[in-house]
C-alpha positions in Angstrom: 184.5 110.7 -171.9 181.5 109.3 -169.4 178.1 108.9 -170.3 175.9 109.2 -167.2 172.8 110.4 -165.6 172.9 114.1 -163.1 170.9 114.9 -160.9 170.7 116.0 -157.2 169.7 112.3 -155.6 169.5 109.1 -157.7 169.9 106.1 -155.4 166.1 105.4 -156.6 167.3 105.4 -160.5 167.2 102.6 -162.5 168.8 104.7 -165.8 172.2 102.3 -165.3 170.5 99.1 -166.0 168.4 100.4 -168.5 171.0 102.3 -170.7 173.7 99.4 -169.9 171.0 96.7 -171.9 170.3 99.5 -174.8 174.0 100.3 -175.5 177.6 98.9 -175.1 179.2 101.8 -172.8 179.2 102.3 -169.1 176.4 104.3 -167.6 177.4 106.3 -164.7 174.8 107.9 -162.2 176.5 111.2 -160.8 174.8 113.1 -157.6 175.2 116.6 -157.8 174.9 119.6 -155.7 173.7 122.7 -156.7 177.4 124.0 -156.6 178.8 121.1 -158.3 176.7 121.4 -161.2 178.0 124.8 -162.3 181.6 123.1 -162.2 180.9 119.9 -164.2 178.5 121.9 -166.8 181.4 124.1 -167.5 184.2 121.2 -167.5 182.3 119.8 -170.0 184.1 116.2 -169.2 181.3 113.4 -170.4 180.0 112.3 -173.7 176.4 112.8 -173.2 174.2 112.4 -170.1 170.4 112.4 -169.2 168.9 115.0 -167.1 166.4 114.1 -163.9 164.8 115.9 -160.8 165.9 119.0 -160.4 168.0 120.0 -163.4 165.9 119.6 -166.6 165.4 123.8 -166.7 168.9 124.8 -164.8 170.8 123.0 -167.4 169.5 125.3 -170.5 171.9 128.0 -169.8 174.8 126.0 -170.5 174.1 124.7 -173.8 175.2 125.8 -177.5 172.1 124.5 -178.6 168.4 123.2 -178.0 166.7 121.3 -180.1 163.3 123.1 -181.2 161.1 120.8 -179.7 162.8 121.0 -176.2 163.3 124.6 -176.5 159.5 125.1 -177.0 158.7 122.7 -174.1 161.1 124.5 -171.7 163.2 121.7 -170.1 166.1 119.3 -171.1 166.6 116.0 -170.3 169.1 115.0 -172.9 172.6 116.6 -173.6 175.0 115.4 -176.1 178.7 117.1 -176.0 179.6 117.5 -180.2 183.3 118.8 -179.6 183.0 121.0 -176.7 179.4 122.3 -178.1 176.5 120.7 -175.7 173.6 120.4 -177.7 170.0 119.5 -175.7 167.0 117.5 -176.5 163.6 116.1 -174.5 163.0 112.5 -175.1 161.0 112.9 -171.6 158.3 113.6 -174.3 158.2 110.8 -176.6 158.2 108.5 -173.0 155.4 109.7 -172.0 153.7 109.4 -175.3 154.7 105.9 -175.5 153.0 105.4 -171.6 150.0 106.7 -172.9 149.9 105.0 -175.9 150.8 102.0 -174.3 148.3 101.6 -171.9 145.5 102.9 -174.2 144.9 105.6 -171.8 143.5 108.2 -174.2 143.3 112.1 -173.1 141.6 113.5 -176.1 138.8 116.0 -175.1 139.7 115.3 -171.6 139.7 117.5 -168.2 143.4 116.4 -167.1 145.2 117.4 -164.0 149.0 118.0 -164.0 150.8 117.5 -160.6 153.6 119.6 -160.4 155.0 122.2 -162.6 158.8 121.1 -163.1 161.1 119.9 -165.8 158.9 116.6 -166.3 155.4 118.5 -166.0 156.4 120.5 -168.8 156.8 118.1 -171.2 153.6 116.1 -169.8 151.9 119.2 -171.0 153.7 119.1 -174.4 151.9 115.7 -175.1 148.9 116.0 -173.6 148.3 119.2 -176.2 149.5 117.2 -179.1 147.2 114.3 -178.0 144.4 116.7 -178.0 143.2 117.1 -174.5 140.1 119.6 -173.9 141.8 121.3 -170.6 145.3 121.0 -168.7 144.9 122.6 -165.4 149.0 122.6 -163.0 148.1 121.7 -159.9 151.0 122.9 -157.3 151.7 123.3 -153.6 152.5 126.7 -153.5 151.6 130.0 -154.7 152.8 129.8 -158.7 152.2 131.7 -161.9 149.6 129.8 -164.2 148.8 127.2 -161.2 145.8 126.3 -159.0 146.6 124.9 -155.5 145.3 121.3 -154.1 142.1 123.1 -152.0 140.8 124.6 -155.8 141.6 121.4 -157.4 139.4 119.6 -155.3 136.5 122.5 -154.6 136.2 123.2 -158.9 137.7 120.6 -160.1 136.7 117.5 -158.9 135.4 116.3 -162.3 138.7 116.2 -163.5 138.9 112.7 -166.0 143.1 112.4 -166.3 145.3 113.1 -163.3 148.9 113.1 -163.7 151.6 113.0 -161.3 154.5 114.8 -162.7 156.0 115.3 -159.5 158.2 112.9 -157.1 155.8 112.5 -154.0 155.6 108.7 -153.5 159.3 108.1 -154.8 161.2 105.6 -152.7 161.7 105.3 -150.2 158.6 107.7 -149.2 156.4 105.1 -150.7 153.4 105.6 -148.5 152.8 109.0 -149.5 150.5 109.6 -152.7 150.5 113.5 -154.2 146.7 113.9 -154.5 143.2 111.8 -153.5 141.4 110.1 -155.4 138.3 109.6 -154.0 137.8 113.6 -154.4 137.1 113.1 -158.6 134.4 110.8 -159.1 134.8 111.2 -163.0 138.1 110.0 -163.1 139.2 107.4 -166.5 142.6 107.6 -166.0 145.8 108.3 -163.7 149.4 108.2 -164.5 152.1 108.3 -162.4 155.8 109.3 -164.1 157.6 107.5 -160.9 158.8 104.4 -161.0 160.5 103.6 -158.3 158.1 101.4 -156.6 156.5 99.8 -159.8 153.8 100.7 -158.2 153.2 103.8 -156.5 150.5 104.2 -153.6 148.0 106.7 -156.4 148.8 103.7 -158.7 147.6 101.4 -155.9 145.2 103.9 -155.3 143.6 103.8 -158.5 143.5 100.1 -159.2 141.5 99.9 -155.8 138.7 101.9 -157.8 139.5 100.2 -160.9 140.7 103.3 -162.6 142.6 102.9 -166.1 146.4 103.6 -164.9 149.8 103.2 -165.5 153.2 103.9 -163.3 156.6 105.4 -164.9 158.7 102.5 -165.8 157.6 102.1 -169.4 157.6 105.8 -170.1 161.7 105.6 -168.1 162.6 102.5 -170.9 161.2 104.7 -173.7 163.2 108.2 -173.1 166.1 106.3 -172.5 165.9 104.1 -176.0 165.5 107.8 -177.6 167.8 109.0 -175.9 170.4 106.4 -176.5 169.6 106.8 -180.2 170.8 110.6 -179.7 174.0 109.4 -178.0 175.2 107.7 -181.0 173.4 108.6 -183.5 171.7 105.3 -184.6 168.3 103.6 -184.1 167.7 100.7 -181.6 165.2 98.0 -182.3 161.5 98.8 -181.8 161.2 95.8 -179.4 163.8 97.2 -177.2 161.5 98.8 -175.1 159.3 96.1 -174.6 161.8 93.8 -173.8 163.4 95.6 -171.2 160.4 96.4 -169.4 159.6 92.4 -169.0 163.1 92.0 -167.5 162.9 94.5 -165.1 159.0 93.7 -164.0 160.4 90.5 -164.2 163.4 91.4 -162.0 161.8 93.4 -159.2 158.8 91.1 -158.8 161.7 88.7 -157.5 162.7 90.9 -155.3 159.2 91.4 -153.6 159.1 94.8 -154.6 156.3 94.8 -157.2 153.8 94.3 -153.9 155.6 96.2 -151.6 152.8 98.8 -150.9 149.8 96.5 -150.6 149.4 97.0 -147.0 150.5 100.9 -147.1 148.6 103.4 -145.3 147.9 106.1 -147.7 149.5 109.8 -146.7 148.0 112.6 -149.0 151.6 115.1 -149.5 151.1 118.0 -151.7 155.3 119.0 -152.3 157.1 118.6 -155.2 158.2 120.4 -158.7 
């Protein structure tokens, strides 16, 4: 039985390092059509897996059970196969509580902005309720209930103080592109960014240029997997862990030149994604 990561393209994931340093079993990362989803949900062969981009809601109807917490947040990004019975869970929430935390970018009594309105927005949301901010406006490129688009974001919203991006623009390898501009929201005090591959997306580039409070995904990647892996088997992992595998990979990619990749970027506003 595999454990693994689905999704529909991955060659940007850095889930098999991660999960390989957290836990002694092979990690697989396994691309999957829309079609072959449906055929390796119901074969049901794999110990547990992780969920990313753009599965975390199409999964729900295959499982036995959803933990409550998931099931009120609306998406699943863990699944753990008990004897045939596929039981799901979000851990994308406690990563992204641990990026905030983190970082000490607080969003209590905040106007935040949510890019997106997928799997991973939803449990942005999730958090940023818990952690008390004043108003969570979804921010999305088309038509959508509950939504505003990108032209009454920046007309009515521009003193929005938290912008997330919950949404893969700027992913690699379209690392020039960044989801939203900053210099529209005057009153910003802190952007996130849930990619992570570049360290260090062009809106995380963006906002260090204006000295904006920010952080990119990798930290909030290490956390969800550590909970996760602690759902796998059933057993906690050292607190540390997370720490200490976000040095090595910093470490890691900074030797490969890839921490400054973007420096001389030209910046490419693209409002698509979930």
């Amino acid at each position: 039985m595999r454990y693994g990561l689905i999704g529909e393209k991955l060659g940007h994931s850095f889930s098999k390092t991660i999960h390989e340093q957290l836990a002694n079993y092979t990690y697989d990362l396994i691309p999957l059509s829309r079609e072959e989803l449906d055929v390796f949900m119901k074969e049901k062969n794999f110990a547990a897996l992780n969920v990313t981009i753009p599965y975390k809601e199409t999964v729900i109807p295959y499982l036995d059970e959803i933990d409550p917490h998931a099931k009120a947040i609306g998406a699943v990004n863990t699944i753990v196969n008990r004897n045939g019975r596929l039981c799901g869970y979000n851990t994308d929430f406690y990563g992204f509580r641990y990026l905030l935390e983190q970082n000490n970018i607080s969003v209590q009594g905040k106007k935040t902005l949510v890019l997106g309105r997928g799997g991973a927005a939803k449990a942005v949301k999730a958090v940023l309720r818990e952690m008390g901010a004043a108003e969570i406006l979804t921010v999305y490129y088309k038509p959508a209930v509950d939504t505003i688009s990108y032209e009454t974001c920046y007309e009515m919203h521009s003193d929005a103080q938290i912008i997330v991006n919950a949404t893969p623009v700027g992913m690699f390898p379209h690392t020039e592109e960044s989801p939203i501009l900053l210099e529209r929201f005057p009153c910003l005090e802190g952007v996130v960014d849930v990619v992570y591959n570049p360290l260090r997306t062009q809106l995380i580039l963006d906002a260090e240029s204006r000295e904006i409070p920010c952080a990119g995904g990798l930290e909030m990647l290490i956390a969800q997997a550590k909970y996760a892996v602690e759902i796998f088997l059933g057993k906690s992992l050292p607190a540390d862990s997370i720490e200490a595998i976000h040095k090595s990979l910093l470490q890691e990619h900074r030797n490969k030149g890839r921490e400054g990749s973007l420096q001389h970027g030209k910046t490419r506003q693209k409002t698509t994604g979930n």
